[in-house]
C-alpha atoms as one frame of an Amber mdcrd trajectory, in Angstrom:
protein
  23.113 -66.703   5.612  24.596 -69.805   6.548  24.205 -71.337  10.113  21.333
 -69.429  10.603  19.069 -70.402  13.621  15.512 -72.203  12.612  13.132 -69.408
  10.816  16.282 -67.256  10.062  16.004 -65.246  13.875  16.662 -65.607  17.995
  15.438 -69.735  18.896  13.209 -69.787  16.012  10.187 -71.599  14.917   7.344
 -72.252  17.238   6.880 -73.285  21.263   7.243 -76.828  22.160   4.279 -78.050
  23.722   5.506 -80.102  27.657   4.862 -83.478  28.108   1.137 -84.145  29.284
  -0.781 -85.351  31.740   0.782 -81.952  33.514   2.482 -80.469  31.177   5.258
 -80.191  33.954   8.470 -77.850  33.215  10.777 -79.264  35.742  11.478 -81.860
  33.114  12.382 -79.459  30.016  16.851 -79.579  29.332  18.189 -77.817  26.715
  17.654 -73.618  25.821  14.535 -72.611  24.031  10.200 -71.720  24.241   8.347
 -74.383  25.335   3.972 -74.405  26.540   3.901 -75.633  30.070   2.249 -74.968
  33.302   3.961 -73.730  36.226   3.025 -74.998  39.506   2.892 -72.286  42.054
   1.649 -72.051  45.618  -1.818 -69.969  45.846  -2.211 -69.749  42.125  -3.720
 -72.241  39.391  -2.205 -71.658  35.593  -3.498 -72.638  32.418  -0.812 -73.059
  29.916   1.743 -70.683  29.467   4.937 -69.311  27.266   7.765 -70.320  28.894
  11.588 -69.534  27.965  13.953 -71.750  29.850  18.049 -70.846  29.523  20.475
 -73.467  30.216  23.579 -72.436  30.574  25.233 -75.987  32.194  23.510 -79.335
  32.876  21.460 -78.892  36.084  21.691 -74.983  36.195  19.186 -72.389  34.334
  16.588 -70.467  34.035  12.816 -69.743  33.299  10.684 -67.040  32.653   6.961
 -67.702  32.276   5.087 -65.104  30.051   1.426 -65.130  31.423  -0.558 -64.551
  28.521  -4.693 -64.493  27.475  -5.649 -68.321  28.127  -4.355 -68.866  31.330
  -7.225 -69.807  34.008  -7.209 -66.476  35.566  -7.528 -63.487  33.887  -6.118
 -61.216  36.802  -2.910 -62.691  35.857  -2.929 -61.369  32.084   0.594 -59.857
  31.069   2.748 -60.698  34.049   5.458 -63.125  34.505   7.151 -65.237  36.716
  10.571 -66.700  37.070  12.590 -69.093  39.112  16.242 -70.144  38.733  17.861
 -73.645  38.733  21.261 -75.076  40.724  22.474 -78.454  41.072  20.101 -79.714
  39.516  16.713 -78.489  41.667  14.726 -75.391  41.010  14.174 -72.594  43.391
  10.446 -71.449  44.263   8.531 -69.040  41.541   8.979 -65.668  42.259   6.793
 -62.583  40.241   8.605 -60.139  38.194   5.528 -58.110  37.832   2.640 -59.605
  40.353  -1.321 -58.079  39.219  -1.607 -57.148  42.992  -5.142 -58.331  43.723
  -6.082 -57.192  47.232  -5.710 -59.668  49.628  -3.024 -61.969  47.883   1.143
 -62.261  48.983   3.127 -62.418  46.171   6.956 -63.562  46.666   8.464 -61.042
  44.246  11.758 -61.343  41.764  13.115 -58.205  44.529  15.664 -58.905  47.143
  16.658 -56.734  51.004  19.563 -58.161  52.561  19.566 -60.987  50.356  16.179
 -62.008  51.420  13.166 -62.293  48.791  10.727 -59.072  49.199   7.106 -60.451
  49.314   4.156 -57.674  48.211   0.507 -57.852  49.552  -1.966 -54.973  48.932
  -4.394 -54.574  51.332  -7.759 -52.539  51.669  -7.814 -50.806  55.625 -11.337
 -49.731  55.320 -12.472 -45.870  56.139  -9.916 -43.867  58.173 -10.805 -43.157
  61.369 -12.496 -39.933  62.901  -9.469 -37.743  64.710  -8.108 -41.271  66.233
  -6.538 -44.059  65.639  -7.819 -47.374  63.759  -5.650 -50.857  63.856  -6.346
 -53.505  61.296  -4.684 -56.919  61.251  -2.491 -57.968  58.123  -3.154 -61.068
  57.939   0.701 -61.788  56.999   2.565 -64.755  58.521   6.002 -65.251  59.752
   6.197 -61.064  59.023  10.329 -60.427  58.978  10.999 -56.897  58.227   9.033
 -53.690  56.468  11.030 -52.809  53.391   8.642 -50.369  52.369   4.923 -49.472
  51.932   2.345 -47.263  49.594  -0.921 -45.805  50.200  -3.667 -44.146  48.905
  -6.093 -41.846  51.241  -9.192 -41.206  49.070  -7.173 -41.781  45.774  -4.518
 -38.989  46.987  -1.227 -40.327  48.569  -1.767 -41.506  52.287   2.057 -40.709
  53.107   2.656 -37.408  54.663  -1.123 -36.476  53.697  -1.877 -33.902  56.197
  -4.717 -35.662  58.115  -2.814 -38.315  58.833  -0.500 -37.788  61.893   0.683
 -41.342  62.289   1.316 -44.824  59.906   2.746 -47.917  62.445   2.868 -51.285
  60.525   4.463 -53.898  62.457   4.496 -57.839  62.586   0.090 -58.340  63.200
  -1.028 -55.075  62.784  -1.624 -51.619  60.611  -2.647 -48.289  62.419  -3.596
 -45.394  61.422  -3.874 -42.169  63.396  -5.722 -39.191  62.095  -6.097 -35.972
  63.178  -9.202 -34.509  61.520 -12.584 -36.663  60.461 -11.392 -38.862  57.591
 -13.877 -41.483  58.166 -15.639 -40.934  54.849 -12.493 -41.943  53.207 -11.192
 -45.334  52.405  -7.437 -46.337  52.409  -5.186 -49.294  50.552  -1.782 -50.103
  50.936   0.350 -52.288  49.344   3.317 -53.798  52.016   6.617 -54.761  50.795
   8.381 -56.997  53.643  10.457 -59.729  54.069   9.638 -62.923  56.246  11.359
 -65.103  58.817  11.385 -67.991  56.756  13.481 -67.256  54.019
């Protein structure tokens, strides 16, 4: 085969390692697999496999394949990606976040042309035939774009001893009609926020 790409396949041969002391990846011009570290809000990396796309000077692509090495092993087989126009990068966003309890993710998803954010959260033990509020925890809440939730390990939506779900900008409640106290409930909120 002539004009074959390096190693005869795709980009060919191996990942170019980023320039140190940070082996930054704002830096990187050109298509192809480079070892960097992404810098993201909340998280710390080790390196990772990253694939940028350039398709004009300034404007692009990466994906960052989270592999075994990085510095936190809840992140293991996800990735991230973020997109590039006139020259300046755009924030990381998760394609597939590990949803640890506890932790917003801004996620690859859009409502209205807003970015979706996911957080799962633990709401404790039901409450006895009445109603339990928890707070969130989320700032600068926008709009619900849709939830999940597990009663027990069966699904908390439409389960039949729960009469009532209200999620709004501080709070979660939960209204039950029987004794479901022995029972613990997690959700996982998908929502937009008011700074976007």
């Amino acid at each position: 085969m002539s004009n074959k790409a390096p190693a005869g396949y795709g980009l060919g041969g191996n990942a170019i390692m980023t320039d140190s002391p940070d082996y930054n990846l704002d830096n990187i011009s050109g298509s192809g697999w480079f070892v960097g570290v992404p810098k993201m809000d909340n998280f710390t990396f080790g390196s990772c496999l990253v694939e940028n796309i350039q398709w004009a000077a300034g404007e692009g692509a990466q994906i960052a394949f989270l592999y075994p090495g990085t510095s936190s092993p809840a992140v293991y087989n996800t990735r991230i990606q973020r997109t590039k126009f006139n020259y300046a990068f755009g924030p990381w966003e998760w394609i597939n976040p590990p949803m640890q309890l506890g932790i917003e993710y801004r996620t690859a998803e859009r409502h209205n042309g807003q970015p979706v954010y996911a957080k799962a959260i633990s709401f404790g033990k039901a409450p006895n035939a009445s109603s339990k509020d928890i707070s969130h925890g989320i700032e600068n809440f926008g709009q619900l774009v849709s939830y999940t939730g597990m009663l027990d390990g069966a699904n908390l939506i439409q389960n039949s001893m729960v009469d009532n779900i209200r999620i709004n900008a501080s709070a979660i409640r939960i209204t039950t009609n029987t004794d479901a106290s022995e029972c613990y409930v997690y959700l996982t909120l998908y929502y937009t926020k008011t700074t976007d």
